[in-house]
SEMARKE-406244 format. One line per field, with one value per residue (C-alpha): residue in three letters; x, y, z. Coordinates in steps of 0.25 Angstrom, whole numbers. Layout:
<sites>
rest	[ALA	...]
X	[X	...]
Y	[Y	...]
Z	[Z	...]
</sites>
This chain:
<sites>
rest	[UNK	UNK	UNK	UNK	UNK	UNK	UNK	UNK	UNK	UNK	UNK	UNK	UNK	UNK	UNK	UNK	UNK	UNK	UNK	UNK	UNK	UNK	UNK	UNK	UNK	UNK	UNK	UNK	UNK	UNK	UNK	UNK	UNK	UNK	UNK	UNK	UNK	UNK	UNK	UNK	UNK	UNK	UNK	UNK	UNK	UNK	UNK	UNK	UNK	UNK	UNK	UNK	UNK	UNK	UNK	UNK	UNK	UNK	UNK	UNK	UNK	UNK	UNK	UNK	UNK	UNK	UNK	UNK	UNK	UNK	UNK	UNK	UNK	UNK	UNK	UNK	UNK	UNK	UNK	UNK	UNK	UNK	UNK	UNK	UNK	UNK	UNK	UNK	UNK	UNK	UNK	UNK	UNK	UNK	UNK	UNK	UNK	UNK	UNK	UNK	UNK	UNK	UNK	UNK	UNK	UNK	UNK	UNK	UNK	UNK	UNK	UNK	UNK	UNK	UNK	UNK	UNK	UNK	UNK	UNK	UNK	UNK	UNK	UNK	UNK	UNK	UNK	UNK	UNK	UNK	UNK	UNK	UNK	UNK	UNK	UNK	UNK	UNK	UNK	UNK	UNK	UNK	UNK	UNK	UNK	UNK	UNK	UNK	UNK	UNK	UNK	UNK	UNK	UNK	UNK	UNK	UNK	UNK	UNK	UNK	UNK	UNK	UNK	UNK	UNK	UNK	UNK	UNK	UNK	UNK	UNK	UNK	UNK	UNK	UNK	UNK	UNK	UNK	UNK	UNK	UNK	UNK	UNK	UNK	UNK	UNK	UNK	UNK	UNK	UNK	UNK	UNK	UNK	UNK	UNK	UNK	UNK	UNK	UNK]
X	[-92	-92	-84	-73	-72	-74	-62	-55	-56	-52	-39	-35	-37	-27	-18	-17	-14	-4	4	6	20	16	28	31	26	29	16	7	14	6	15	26	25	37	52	63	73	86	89	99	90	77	72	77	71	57	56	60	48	38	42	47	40	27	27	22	28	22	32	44	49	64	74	78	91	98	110	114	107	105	90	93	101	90	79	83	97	105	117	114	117	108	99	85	85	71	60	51	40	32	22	22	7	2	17	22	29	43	51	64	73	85	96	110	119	134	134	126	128	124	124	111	109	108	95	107	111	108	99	94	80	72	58	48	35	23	21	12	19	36	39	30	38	51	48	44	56	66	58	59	76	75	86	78	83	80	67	55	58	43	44	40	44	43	35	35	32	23	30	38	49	61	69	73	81	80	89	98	98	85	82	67	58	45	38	23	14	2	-2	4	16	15	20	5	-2	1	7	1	6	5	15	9	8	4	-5	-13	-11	-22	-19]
Y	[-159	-147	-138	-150	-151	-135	-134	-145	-135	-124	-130	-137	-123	-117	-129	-127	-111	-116	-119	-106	-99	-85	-76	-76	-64	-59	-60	-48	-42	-30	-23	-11	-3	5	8	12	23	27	42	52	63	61	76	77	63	66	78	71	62	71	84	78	64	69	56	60	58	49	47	49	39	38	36	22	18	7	11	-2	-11	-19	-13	-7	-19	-29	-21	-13	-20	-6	-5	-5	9	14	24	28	42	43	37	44	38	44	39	41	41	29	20	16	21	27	26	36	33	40	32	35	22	21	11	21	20	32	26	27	16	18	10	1	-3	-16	-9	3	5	17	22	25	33	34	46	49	56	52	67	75	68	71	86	85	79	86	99	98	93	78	71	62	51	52	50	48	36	28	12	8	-6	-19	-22	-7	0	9	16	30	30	41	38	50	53	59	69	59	48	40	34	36	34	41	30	31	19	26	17	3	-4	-16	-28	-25	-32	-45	-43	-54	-42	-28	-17	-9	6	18	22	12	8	-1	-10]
Z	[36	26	37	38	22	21	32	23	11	19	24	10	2	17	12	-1	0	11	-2	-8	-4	4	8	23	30	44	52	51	42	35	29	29	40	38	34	44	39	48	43	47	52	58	55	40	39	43	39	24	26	31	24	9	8	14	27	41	53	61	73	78	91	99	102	105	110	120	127	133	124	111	110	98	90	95	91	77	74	75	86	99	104	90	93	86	89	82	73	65	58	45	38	20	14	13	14	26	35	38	50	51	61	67	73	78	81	82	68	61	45	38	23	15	6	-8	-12	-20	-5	3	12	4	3	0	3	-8	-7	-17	-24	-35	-44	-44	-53	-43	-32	-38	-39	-25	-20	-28	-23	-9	-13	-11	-20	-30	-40	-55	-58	-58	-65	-70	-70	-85	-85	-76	-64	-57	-70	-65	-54	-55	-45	-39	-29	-21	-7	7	11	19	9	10	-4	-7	-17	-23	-33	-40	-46	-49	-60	-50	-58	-67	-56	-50	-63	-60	-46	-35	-26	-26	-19	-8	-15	-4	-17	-14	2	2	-10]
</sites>
């Protein structure tokens, strides 16, 4: 009789939490893995990441191609004839990854976004000091935005950001929180930081 009134308890308290509204998830999911980035030269490109942003290469894999099918629109949504001529992966401290590909295809646009555009987007790495990486950058002749610019107000007040660019036109980003910013207080969740992978 106590395990059926036990089991009761259990599956009223299962009901009762059944209520409570949880965001769909995709099944498994752990977390990001990495981020894809077409660029216009995979030598300049890699040598960027490794050589200026400090990432290691991992690996470098290719080339895909179908001649005389529609391989490459059913798998990737590009034109058919598209070619991946290679893909290079590098790993960036403790974030997560980065994967460079080098395509040619007969539809090929060569417009990067702004980070205004539909579609733009741009990569930020942790640093621990935004000033020391400023001089950095602007040493070894990478176009940076003004800045540092510190957050002194609202929910990121905390953070130091400045926005700078690769040779082709990738908008990146060095940001710093050594102190964490003022959202995490009261926050029910708290960003993931590479400073703090675990967390």
């Amino acid at each position: 009789m106590k395990h059926v009134i036990r089991s009761a308890v259990l599956i009223a308290g299962f009901a009762a939490g059944a209520g409570t509204a949880f965001a769909d998830t995709i099944p498994g999911m752990r977390g990001h893995d990495h981020t894809g980035v077409t660029v216009p030269d995979m030598k300049q490109a890699v040598d960027f990441f490794t050589n200026v942003i400090g990432c290691k290469k991992a690996m470098s894999f290719g080339p895909f191609a179908d001649d005389k099918g529609t391989f490459m629109k059913d798998l990737l949504g590009v034109d058919p004839k598209a070619v991946v001529e290679e893909i290079t992966m590098v790993r960036c401290g403790f974030g997560s990854n980065i994967e460079l590909f080098k395509y040619t295809a007969p539809d090929q646009k060569d417009a990067t976004p702004k980070n205004s555009d539909i579609g733009g987007y741009h990569i930020a790495f942790y640093v621990d000091d935004v000033a020391a990486a400023k001089a950095y950058l602007e040493g070894k002749g990478v176009a940076t935005r003004m800045g540092p610019l510190p957050v002194n107000e609202g929910p990121a007040a905390g953070q130091t950001i400045l926005y700078f660019q690769a040779p082709w036109g990738l908008q990146l980003e060095a940001i710093s929180y050594p102190h964490g910013m003022a959202y995490e207080k009261d926050a029910e969740t708290v960003l993931w930081s590479p400073k703090d992978p675990g967390k």
